[in-house]
Structures are given as C-alpha cells and as structure tokens.
N, CA, C and O of each residue as an XYZ file, in Angstrom:
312
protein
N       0.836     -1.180      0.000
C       0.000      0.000      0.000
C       0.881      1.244      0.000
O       1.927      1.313      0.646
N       0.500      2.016     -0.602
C       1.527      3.585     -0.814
C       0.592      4.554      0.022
O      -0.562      4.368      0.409
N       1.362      5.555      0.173
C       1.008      6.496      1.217
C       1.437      7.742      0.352
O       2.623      7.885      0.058
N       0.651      8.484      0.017
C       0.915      9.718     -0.052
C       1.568     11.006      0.484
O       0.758     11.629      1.171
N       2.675     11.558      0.401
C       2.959     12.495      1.428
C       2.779     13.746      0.630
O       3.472     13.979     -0.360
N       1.755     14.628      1.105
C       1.127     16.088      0.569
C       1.303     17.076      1.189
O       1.318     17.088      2.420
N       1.482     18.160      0.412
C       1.843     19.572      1.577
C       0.811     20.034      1.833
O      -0.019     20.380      0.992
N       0.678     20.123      3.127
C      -0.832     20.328      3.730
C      -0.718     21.891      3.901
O       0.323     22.547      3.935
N      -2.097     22.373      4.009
C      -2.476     23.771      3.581
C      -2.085     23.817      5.439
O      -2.231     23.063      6.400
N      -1.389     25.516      5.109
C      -0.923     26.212      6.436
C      -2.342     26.590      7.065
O      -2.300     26.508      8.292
N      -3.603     26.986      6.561
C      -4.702     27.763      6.580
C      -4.663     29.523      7.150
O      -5.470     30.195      7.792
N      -2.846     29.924      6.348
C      -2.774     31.272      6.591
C      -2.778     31.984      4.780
O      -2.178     32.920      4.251
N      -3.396     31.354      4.478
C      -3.432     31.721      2.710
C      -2.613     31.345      2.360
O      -2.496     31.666      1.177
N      -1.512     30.527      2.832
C      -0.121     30.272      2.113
C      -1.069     29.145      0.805
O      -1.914     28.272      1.003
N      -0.445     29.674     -0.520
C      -0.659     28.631     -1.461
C       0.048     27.905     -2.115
O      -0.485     26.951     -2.683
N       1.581     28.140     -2.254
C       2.815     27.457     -1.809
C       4.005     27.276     -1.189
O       4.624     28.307     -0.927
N       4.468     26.282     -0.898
C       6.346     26.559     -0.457
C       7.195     25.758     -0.850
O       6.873     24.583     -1.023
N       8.275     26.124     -1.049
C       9.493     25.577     -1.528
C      10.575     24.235     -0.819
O      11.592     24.441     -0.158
N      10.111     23.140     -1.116
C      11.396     22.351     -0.318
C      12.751     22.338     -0.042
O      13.592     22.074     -0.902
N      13.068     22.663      1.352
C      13.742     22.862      1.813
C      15.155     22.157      1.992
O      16.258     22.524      1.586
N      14.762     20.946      2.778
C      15.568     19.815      3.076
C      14.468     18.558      3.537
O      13.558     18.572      4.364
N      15.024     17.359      2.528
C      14.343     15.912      2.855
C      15.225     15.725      3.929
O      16.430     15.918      3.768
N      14.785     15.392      4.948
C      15.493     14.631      6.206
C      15.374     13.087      6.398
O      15.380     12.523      7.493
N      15.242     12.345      4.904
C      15.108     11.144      5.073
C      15.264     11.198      3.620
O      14.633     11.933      2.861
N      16.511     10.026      3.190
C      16.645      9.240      2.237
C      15.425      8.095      1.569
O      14.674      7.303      2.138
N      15.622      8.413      0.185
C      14.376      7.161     -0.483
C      15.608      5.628      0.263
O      16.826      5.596      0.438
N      14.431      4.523      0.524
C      14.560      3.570      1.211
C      14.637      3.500      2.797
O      14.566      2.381      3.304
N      14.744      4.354      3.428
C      15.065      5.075      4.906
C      13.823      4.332      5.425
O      13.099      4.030      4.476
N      13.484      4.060      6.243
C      12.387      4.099      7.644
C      11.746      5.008      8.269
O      12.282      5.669      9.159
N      10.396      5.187      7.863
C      10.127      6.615      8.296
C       8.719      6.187      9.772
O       8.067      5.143      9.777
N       8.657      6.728     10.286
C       7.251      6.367     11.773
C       6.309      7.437     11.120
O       6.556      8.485     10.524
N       5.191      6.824     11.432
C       4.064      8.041     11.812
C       4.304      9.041     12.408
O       4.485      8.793     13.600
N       4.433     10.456     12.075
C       4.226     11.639     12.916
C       5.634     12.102     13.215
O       5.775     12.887     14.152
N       7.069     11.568     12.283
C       8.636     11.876     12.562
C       8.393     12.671     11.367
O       7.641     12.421     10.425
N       9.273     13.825     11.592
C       9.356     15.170     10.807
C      10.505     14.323      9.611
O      11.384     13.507      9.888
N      10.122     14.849      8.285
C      11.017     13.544      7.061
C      11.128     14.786      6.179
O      11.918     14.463      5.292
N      10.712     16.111      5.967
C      10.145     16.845      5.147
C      11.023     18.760      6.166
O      11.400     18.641      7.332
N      11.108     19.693      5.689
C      11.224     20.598      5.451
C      11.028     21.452      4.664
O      11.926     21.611      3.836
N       9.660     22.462      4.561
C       9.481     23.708      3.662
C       9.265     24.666      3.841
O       8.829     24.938      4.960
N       9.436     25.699      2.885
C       9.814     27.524      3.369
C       8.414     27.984      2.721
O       7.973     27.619      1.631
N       7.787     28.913      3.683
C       6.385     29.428      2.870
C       7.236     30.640      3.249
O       8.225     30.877      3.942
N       6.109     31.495      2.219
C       6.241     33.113      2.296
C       6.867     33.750      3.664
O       7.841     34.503      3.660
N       5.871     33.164      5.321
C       5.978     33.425      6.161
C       7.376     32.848      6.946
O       8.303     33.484      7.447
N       7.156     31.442      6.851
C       7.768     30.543      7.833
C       8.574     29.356      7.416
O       8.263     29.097      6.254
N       9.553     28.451      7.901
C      10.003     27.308      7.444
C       9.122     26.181      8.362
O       9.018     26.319      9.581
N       8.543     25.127      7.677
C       7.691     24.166      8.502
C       7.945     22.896      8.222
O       8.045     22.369      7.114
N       8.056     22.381      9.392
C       8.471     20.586      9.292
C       7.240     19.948      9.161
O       6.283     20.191      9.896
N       7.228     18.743      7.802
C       6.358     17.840      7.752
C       6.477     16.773      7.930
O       7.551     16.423      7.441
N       5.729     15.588      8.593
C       5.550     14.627      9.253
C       5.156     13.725      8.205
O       4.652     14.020      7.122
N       5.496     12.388      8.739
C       5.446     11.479      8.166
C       3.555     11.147      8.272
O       2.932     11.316      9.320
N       3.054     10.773      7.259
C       1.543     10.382      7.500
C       1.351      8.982      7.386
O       0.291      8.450      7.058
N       2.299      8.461      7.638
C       2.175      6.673      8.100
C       3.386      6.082      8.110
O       4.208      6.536      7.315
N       3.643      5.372      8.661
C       5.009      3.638      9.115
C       5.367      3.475      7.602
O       4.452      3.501      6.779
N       6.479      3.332      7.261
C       6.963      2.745      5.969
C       8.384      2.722      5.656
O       9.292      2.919      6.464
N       8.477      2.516      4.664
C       9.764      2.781      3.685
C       9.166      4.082      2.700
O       8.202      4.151      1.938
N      10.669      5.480      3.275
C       9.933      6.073      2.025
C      10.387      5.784      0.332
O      11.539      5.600     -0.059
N       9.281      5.803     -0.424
C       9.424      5.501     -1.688
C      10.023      5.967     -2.672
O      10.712      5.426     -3.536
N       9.622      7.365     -2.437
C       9.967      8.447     -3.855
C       9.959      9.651     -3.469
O       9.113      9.970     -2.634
N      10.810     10.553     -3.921
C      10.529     11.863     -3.483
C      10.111     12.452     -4.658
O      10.813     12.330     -5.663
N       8.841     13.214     -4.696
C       8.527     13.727     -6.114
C       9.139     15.076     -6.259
O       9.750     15.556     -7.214
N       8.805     15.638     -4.968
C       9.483     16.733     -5.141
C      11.005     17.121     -4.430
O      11.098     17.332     -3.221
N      12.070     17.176     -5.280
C      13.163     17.116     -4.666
C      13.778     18.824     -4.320
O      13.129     19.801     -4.693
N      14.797     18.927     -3.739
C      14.821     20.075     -2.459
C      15.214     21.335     -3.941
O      15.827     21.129     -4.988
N      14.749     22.221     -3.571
C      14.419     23.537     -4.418
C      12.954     23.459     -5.113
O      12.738     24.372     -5.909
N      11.803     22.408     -4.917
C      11.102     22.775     -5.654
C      10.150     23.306     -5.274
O       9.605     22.813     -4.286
N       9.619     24.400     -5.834
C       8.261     24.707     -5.232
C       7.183     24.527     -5.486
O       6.820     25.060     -6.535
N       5.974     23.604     -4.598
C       5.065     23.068     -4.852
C       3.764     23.840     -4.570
O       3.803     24.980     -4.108
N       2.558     23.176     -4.867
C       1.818     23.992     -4.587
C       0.559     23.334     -3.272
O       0.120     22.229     -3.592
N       0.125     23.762     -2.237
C      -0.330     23.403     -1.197
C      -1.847     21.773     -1.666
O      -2.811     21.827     -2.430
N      -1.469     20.901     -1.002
C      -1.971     19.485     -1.526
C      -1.481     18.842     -2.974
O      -2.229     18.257     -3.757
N      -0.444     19.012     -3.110
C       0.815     18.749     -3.788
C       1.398     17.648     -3.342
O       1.901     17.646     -2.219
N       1.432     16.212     -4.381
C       2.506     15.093     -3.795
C       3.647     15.273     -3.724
O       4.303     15.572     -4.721
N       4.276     15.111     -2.306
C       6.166     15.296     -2.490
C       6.758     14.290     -2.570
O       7.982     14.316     -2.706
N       6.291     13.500     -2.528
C       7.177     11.860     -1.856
C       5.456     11.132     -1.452
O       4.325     11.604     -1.333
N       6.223      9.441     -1.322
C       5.654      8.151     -1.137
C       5.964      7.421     -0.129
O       7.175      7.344      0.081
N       5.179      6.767      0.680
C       6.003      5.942      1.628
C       5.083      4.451      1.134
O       3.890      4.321      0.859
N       6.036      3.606      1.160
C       5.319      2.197      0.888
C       5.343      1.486      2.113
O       6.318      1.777      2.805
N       4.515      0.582      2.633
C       3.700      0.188      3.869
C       4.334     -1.333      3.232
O       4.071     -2.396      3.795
C-alpha cells in the first residue's frame, strides 16, 4: 500500500512553499508523525511529518522545488 505524502495547507493563505531539506533518504524508515520533510512558505520554514510507518518511496518533489499546497512530495510504501 503507498502512502501519499502532501503539503498540507498552512490555513494562513499560504498557497505554496518551496522544499527545503528531505530529512530522510528514499529507502530510509520513516514512523508516523517523525518530521522527514522541510518547507519555506512566504511566512515561515515548517516541518512535515510522516503520514504513516513505511519505507519512504519516492521523493517527487526534490529540495528547491516549489510546490503547490496538496501537492505530492514523496511516497512511503507500507
């Protein structure tokens, strides 16, 4: 089963941000709720969490890109 990892809306109007730093290698071990993700909005830099147990899969979006808010960045396979 794959897991989606999406940049979740700030709910301060931010409508995108830029990846920062992956803090986890594709194949790595990632937990539910361990920060794997780093991105820069307009305002702030914000750590994103893992949204389930896995191996992560893929990073779609690799560090400089800027995505746009509910945007796939990466996969974790279960």
């Amino acid at each position: 089963m794959t897991i989606d990892i999406v940049l979740p809306s700030s709910g301060m109007g931010i409508e995108e941000a830029r990846i920062v730093q992956w803090l986890k290698d594709v194949g790595d071990h990632v937990s539910e709720g361990e920060t794997i993700v780093e991105v820069e909005t307009a305002k702030a830099t914000v750590e994103i969490e893992a949204p389930g147990t896995g191996t992560l899969a893929t990073i779609v979006a690799p560090v400089g890109t800027t995505v746009e808010v509910n945007a796939v960045i990466g996969t974790i396979e279960r």
